[in-house]
Structure formats: C-alpha cells, structure tokens
Wavefront OBJ file of the C-alpha trace (Angstrom):
o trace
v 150.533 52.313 168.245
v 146.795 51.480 167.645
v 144.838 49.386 170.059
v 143.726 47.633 166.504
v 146.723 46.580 165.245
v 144.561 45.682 161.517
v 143.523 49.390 161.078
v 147.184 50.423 162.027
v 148.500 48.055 159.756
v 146.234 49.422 156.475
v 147.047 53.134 157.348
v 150.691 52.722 157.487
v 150.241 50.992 154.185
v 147.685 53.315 152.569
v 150.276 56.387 153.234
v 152.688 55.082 152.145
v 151.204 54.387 149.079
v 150.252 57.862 148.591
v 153.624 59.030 149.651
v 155.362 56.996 147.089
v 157.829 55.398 149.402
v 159.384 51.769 148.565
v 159.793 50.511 151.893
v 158.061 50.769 155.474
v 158.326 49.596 158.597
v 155.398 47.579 160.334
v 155.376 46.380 163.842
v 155.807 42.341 164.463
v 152.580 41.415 164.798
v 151.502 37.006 163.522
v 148.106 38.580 162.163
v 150.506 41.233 160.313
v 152.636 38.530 158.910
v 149.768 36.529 157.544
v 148.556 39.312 156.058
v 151.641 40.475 154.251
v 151.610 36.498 153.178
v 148.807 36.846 151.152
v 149.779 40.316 149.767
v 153.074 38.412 148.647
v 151.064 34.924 147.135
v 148.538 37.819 145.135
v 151.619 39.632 143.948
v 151.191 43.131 145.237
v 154.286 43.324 147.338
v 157.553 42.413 146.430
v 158.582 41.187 149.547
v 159.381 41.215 153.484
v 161.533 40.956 156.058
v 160.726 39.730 159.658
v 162.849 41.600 162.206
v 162.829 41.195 165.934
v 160.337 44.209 166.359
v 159.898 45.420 163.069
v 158.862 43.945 159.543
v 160.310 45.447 156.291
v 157.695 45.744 153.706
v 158.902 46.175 149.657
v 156.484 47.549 147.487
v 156.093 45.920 143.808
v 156.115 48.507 141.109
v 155.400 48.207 137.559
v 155.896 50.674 134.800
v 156.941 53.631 137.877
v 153.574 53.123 139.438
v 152.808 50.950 142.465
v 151.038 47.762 141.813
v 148.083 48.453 144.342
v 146.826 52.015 145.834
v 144.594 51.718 148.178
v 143.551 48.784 150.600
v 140.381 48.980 153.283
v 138.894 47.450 156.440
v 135.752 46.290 156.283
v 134.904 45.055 159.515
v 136.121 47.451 162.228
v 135.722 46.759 166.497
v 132.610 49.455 166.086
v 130.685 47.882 163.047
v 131.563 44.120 162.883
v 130.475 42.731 158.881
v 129.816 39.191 158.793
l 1 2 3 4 5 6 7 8 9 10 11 12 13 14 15 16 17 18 19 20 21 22 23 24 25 26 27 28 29 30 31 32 33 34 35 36 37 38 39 40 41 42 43 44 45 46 47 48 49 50 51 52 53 54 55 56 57 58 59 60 61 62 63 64 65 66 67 68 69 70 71 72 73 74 75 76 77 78 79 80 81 82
C-alpha cells in the first residue's frame, strides 16, 4: 500500500487496463469511492461494489475494447498544480 492512496488508486487502474482484466480490487478508501462515482456518472466503468476492505471495480467495454486506457495524476505530494 502507497502512502498516496490517489497515485495507488490510478496505477492499479492503469494496469489493469493494460492487462486487459474486467475486474480489480481497490482498497476502501471515501476519496476512492468518490472517485469511482464520477468514473460511473461519465460512463467509463460499469460499476462497483463496496466491500468491508475492498471495492470491486467492473470495467465498461465496448466493441472488445475497454472504454478508457489510460488515466493520470496531475498534482502529486512533490509538485502540487493549482
């Protein structure tokens, strides 16, 4: 586990992309859950699932390929953008 649970977040979801897996696990973070929100209300995931520790992410697919493939911090502890 990362000490910036953001960056861990977008890694976890960046390989996966490029691994071309369906589902992953994220931990149960509030900042991660708002986050997935908004991927859900923009319609690049399909869904979640909050678990006690974990949170089940669904990619969206369309046409065999994922919807999104890449996603980035900006602003990181060690170069804040405002």
């Amino acid at each position: 586990m990362s000490n910036y649970i953001i960056a861990d977040f977008v890694c976890r979801l960046n390989v996966a992309l490029k691994g071309h897996l369906k589902s992953i696990n994220v931990p149960n973070y509030k900042i991660i859950i708002e986050l997935l929100t908004i991927l859900y209300k923009n319609g690049l995931i399909l869904n979640f699932f909050i678990r006690l520790k974990t949170i089940k992410v669904f990619f969206k697919f369309y046409q065999n390929r994922v919807v999104f493939y890449s996603i980035k911090v900006i602003s990181t502890p060690g170069h804040r953008v405002r």
